[in-house]
VONUFI-465050 format. One line per 2 residues: number of its first residue (from 1); their letters; for each residue x, y, z of N, C-alpha, C, CB. Coordinates in steps of 0.1 Angstrom, whole numbers, plus 2048, in hexadecimal, padded with zeros to 3 digits. Glycine has a CB too. Example, Ala and Ser with C-alpha at 12.3 -4.5 7.8 and 13.67 -1.06 7.14 Angstrom:
// VONUFI-465050
1	as	884,7C7,84E,87B,7D3,84E,884,7DF,84E,871,7D3,85A  880,7EA,847,889,7F5,847,881,800,84F,88D,7FA,839
This chain:
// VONUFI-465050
1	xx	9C0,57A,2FE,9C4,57D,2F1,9BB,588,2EB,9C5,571,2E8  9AF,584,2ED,9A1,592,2E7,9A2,5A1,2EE,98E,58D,2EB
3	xx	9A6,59C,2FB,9AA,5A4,307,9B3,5B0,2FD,9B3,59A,315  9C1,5A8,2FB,9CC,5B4,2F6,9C8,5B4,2E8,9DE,5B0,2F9
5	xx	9C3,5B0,2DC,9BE,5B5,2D1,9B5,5BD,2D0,9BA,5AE,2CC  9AA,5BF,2D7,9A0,5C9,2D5,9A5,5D2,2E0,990,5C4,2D5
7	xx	9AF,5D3,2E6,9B2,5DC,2F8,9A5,5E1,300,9BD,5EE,2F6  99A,5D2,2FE,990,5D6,30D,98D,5CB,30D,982,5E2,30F
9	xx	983,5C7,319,983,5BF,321,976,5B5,31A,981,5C6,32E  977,5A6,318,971,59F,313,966,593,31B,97B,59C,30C
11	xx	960,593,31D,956,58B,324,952,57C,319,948,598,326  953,571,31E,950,565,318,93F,563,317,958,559,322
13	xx	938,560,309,92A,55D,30B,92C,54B,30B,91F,564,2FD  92F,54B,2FE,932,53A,2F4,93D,536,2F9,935,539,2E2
15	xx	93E,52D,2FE,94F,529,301,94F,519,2FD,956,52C,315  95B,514,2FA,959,506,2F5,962,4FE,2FE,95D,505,2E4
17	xx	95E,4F2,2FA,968,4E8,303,977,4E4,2FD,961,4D8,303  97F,4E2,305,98E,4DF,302,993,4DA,2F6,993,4D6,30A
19	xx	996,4DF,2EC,99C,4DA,2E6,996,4D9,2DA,9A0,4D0,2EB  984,4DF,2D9,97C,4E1,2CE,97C,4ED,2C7,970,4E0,2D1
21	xx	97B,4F0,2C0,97B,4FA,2B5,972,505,2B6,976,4F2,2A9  973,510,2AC,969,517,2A6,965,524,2AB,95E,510,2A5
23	xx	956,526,2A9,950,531,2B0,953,534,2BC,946,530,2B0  951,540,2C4,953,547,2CE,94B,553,2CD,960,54A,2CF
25	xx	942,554,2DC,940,562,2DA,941,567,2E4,935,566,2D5  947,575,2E7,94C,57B,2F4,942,588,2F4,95E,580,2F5
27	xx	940,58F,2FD,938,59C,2FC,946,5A9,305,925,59A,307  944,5B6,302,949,5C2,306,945,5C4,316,944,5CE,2FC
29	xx	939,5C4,31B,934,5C2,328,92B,5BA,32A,930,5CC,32D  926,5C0,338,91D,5B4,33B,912,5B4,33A,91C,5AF,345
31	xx	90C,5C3,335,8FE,5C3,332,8FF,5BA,325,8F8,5D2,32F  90A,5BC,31B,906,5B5,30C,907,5A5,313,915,5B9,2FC
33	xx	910,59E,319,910,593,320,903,58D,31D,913,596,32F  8FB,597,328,8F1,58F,32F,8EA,58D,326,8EA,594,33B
35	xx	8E8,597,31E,8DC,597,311,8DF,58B,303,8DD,5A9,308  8EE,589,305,8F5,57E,2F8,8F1,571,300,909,57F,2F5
37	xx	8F1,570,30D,8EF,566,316,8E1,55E,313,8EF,56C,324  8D8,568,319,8CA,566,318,8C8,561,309,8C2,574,31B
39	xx	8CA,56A,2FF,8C8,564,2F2,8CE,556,2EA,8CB,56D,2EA  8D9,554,2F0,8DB,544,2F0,8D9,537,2F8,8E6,543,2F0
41	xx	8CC,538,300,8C8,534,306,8B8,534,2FC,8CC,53A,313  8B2,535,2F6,8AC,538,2EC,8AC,529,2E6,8B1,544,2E4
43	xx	89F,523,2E6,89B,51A,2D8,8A2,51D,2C9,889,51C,2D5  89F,52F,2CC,8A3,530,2BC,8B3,530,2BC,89B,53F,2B4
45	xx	8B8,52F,2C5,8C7,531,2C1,8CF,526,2C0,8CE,53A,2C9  8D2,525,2B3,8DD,517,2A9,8E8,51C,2B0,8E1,516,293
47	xx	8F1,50E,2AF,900,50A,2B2,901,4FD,2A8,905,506,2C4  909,502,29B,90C,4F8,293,915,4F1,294,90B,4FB,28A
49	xx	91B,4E6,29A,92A,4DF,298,929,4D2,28B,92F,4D7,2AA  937,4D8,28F,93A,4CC,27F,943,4BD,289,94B,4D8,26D
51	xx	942,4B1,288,948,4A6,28C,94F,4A0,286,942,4A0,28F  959,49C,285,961,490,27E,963,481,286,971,496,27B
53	xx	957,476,282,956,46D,28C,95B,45D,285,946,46E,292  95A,459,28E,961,447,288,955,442,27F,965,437,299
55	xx	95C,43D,277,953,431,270,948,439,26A,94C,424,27B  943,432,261,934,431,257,92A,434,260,92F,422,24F
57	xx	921,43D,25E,916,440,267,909,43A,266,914,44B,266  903,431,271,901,427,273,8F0,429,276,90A,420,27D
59	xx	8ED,434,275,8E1,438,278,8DA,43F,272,8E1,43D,281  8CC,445,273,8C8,44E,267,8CD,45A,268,8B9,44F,265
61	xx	8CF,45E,257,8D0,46C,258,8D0,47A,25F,8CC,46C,254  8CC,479,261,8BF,483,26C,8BB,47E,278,8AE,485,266
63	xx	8C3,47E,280,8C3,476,28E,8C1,480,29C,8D3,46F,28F  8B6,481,2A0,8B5,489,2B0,8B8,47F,2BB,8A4,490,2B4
65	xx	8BD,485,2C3,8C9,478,2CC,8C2,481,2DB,8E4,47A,2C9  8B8,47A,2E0,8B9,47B,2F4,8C1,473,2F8,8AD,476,2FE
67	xx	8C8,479,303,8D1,46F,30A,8D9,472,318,8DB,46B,301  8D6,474,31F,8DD,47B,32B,8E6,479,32C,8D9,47C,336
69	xx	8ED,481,333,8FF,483,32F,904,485,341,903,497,323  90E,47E,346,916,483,355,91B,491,353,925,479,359
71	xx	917,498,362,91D,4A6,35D,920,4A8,36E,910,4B4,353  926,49D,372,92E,49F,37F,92A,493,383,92A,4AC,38A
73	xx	92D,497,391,928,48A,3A0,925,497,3B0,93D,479,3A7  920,48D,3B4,919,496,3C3,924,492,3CA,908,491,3CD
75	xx	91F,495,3D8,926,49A,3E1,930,487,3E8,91A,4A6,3ED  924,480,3E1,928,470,3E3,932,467,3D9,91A,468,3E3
77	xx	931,471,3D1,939,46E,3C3,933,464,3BA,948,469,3C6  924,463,3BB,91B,462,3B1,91A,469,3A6,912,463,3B4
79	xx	919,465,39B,918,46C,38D,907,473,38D,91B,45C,37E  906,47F,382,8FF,486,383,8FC,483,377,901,491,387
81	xx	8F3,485,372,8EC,488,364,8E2,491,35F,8E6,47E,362  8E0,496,358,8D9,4A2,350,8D3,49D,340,8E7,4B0,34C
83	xx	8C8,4A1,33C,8C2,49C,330,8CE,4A3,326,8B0,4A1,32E  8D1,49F,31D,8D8,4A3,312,8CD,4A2,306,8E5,49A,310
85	xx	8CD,4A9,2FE,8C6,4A5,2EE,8CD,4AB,2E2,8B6,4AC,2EC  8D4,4A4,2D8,8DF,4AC,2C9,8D9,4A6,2C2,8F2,4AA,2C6
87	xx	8D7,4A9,2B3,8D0,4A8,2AB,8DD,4A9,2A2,8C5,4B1,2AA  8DB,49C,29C,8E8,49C,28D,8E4,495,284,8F8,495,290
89	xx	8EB,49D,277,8E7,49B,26A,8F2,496,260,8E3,4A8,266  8F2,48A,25E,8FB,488,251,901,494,24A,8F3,481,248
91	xx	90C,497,246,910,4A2,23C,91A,497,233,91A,4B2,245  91E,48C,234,928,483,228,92F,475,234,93B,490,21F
93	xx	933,46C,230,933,463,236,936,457,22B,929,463,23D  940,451,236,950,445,229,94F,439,235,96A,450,228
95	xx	955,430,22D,956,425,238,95A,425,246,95D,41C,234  968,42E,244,970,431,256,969,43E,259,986,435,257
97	xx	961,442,254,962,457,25C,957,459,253,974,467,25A  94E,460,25F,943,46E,259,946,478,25C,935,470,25D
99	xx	940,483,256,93E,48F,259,933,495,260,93E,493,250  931,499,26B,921,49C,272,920,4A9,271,91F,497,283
101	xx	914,4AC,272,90E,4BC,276,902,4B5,283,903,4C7,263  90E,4C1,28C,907,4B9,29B,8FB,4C9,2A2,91B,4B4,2AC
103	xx	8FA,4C9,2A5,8EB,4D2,2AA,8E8,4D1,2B9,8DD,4CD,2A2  8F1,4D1,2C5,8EC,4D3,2D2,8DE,4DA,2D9,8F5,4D9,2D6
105	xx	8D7,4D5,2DC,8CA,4DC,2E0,8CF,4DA,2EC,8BB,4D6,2DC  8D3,4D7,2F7,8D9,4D8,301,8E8,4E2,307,8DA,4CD,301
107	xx	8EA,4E3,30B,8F8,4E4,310,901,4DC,31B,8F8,4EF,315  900,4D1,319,909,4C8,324,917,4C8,31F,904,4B7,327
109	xx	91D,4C6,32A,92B,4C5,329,92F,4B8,31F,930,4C4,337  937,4BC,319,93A,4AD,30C,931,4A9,305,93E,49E,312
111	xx	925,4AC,306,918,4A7,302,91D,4A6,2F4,909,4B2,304  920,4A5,2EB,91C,4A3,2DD,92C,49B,2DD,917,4B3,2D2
113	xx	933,499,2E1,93E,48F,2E4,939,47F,2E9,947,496,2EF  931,484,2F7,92B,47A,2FB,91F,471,2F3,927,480,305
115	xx	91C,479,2EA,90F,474,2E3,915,46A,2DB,906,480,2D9  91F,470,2D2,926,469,2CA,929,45C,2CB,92F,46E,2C8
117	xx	933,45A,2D9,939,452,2DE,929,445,2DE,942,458,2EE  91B,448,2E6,911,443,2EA,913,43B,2DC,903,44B,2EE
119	xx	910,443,2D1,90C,43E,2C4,918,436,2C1,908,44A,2B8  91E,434,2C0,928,42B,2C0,92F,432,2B2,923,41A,2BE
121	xx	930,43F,2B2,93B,445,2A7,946,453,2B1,92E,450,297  94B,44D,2B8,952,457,2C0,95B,462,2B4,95D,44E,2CC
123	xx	95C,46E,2BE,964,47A,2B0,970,477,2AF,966,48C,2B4  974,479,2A3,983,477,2A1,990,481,2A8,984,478,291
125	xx	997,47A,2AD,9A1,484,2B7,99C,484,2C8,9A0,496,2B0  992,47E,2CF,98F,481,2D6,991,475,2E1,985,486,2D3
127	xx	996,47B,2EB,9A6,474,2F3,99C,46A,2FA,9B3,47F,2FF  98F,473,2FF,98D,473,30C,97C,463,309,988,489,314
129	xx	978,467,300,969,463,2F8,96C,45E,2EC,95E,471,2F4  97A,457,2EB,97B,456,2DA,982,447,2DC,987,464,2CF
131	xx	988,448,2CE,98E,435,2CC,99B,43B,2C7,984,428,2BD  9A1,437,2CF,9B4,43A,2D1,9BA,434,2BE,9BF,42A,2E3
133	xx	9B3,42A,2BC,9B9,421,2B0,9B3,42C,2A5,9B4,40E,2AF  9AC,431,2A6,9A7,438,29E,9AC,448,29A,99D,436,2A1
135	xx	9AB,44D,2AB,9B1,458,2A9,9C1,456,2A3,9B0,45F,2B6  9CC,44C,2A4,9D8,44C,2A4,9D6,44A,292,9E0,442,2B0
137	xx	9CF,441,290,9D0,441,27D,9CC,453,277,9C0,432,275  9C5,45C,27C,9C3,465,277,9D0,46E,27C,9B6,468,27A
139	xx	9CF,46C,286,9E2,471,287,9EB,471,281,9EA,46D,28D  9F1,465,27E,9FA,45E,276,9F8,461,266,9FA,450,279
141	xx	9EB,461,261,9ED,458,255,9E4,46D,252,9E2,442,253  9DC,46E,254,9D7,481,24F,9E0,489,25A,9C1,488,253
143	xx	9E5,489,263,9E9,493,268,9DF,49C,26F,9F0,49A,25D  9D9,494,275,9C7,49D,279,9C9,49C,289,9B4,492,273
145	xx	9D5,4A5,290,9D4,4A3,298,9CE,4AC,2A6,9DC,49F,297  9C4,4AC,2A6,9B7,4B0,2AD,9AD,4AF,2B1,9B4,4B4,2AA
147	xx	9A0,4B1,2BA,996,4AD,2B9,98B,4B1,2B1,994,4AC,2C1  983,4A5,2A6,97C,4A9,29E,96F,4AF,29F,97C,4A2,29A
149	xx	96D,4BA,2A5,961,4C3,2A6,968,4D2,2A9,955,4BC,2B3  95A,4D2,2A4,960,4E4,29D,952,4E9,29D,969,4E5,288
151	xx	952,4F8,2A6,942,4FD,2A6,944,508,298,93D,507,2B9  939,504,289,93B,50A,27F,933,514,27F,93B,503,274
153	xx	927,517,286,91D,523,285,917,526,293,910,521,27B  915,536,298,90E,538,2A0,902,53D,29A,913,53E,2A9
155	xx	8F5,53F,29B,8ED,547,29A,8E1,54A,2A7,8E8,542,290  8E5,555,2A8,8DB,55B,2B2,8CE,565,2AA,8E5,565,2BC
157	xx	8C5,55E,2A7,8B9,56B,2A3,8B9,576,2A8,8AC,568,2A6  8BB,582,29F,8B7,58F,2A7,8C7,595,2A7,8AF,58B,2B7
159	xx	8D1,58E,2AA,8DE,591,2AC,8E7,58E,29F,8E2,58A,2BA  8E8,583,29C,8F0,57C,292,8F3,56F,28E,8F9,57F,294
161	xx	8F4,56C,281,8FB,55D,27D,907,55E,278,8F5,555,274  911,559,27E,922,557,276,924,54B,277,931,55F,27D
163	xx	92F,54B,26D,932,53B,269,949,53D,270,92C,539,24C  94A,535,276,955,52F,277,95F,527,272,953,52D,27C
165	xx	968,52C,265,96D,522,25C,974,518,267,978,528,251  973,50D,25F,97A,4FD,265,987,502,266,97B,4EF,25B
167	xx	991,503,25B,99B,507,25E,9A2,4FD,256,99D,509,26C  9AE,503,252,9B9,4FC,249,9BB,4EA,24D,9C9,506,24D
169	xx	9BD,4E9,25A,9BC,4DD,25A,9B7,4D2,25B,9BE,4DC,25E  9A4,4D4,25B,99C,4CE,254,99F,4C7,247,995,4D6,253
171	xx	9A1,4D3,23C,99E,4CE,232,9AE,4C7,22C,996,4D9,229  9BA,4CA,232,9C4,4C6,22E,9BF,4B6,233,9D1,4CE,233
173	xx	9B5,4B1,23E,9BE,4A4,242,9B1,49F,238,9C1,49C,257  9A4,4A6,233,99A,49E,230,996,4A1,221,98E,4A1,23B
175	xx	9A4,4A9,21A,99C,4AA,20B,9A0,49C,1FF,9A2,4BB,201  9AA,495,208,9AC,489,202,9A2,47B,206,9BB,486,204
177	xx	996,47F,20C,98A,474,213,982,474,205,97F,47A,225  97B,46B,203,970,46B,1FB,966,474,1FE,96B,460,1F9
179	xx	961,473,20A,957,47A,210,956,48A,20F,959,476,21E  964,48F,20D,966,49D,210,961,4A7,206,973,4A0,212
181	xx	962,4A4,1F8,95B,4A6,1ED,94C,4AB,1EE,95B,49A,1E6  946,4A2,1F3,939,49D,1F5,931,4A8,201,93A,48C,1F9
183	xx	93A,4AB,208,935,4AF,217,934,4BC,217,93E,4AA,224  940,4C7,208,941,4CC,206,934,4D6,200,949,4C9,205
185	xx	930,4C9,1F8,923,4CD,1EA,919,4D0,1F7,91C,4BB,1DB  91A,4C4,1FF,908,4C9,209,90E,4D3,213,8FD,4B9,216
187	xx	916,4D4,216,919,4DF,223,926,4E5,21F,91A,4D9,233  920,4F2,218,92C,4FA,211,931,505,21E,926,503,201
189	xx	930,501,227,937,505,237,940,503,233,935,500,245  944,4F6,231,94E,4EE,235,95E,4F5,230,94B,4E0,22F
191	xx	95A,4FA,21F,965,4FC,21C,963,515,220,967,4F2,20A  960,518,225,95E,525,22A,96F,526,22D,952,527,237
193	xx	977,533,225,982,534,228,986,53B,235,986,53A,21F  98E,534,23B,994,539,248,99E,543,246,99B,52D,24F
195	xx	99A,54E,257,9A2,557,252,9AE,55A,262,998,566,24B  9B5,561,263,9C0,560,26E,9C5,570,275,9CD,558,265
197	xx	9BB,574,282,9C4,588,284,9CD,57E,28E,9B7,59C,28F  9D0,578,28E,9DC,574,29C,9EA,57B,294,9DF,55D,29F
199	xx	9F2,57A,2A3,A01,582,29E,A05,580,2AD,A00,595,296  A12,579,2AF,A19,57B,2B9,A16,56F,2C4,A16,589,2BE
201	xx	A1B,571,2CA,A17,566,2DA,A08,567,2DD,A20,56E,2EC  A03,576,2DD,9F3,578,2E4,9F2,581,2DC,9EF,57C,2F5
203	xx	9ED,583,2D0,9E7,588,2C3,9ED,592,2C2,9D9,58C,2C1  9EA,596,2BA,9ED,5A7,2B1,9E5,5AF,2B6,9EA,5A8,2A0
205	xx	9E9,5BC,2BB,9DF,5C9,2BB,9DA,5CA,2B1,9E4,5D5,2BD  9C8,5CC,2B3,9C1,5CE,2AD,9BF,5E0,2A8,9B8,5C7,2B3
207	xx	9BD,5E6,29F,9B8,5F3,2A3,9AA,5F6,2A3,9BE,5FC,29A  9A6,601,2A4,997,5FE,2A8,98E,60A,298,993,605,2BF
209	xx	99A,610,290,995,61B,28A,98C,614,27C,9A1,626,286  983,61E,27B,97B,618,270,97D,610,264,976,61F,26B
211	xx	987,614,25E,98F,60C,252,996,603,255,998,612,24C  998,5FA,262,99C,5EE,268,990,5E5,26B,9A3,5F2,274
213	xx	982,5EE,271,976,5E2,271,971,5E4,264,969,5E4,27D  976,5EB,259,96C,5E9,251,972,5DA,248,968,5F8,248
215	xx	984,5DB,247,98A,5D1,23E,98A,5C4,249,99A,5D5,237  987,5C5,258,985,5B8,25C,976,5B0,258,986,5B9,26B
217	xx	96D,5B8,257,95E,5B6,255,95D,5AF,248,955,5C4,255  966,5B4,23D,964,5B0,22E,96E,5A5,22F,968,5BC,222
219	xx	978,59F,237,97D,595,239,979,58C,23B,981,595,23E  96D,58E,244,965,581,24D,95A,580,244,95F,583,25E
């Protein structure tokens, strides 16, 4: 789709898991690649996700989570494991559902799904790591039908910080929660207006002339 919008060739840095949300960052070649690569591999470089998880949060505020995570099996079909470490922060939180700001210091696969599930607050919508009775009431009863994590900021020092709106259907299934009010006042991410260049099956042509990046720039 970036492919025929911008008409050249797009290279994946950030890429997310199935069915999650948000940020993306692609580079033009592979010199920029390697260099966007390297720098997200960086201590200093944030990946903010936002979580929508079961139940009241049961733990302190400010929670750094070790925990190694399966990220395959060998050749015997033994399970593999890798150190995982996410760091999450209360942002609002109701009897059935919190809101998390999750912080991967790792990169494992599911890792911050898997963590969840450990802690005994699996994400809402999530087929694979979650609680069916739970996902189906947020189905039924908000219309939230998705999995709840959403990557809301990249920041790379030196390069950039953007913020990723949630998106219309966030706040349609969650502005009637008590919590949502609240989550808004401490993490005014949350409500950042979402915006939309799609058009068609596989996007809209993009143009590339200056008065097109300049009203996309003042958009975002």
């Amino acid at each position: 789709m970036l492919k025929r919008q911008l008409r050249r060739k797009v290279q994946p840095v950030h890429r997310l898991d199935h069915r999650t949300s948000g940020a993306l960052l692609f580079a033009f070649n592979s010199d920029a690649c390697a260099k966007l690569q390297a720098a997200m591999s960086k201590p200093t470089a944030k990946k903010h996700y936002i979580a929508l998880v079961r139940g009241e949060w049961r733990h302190e505020a400010d929670f750094t989570y070790d925990s190694p995570v399966s990220v395959g099996r060998d050749n015997d079909g033994v399970k593999l494991y890798k150190n995982a470490t996410t760091v999450f922060h209360v942002i609002s939180s109701q009897l059935n559902a919190t809101i998390m700001l999750c912080e991967p210091k790792t990169g494992r696969t599911h890792q911050i799904r898997k963590h969840l599930y450990k802690l005994g607050h699996p994400i809402v919508g999530d087929t694979e790591h979650g609680d069916s009775k739970v996902n189906r009431w947020w189905r039924t009863e908000r219309n939230f039908d998705r999995l709840g994590l959403h990557c809301i900021e990249l920041t790379l020092p030196g390069f950039f910080s953007e913020i990723a709106p949630l998106g219309e259907e966030w706040a349609a299934a969650l502005k009637s929660e008590p919590m949502w009010s609240a989550a808004v006042a401490e993490d005014p991410r949350l409500a950042a207006e979402s915006f939309d260049f799609r058009g068609g099956s596989f996007g809209k042509t993009i143009k590339t002339g200056e008065e097109t990046k300049r009203k996309m720039n003042e958009k975002i």
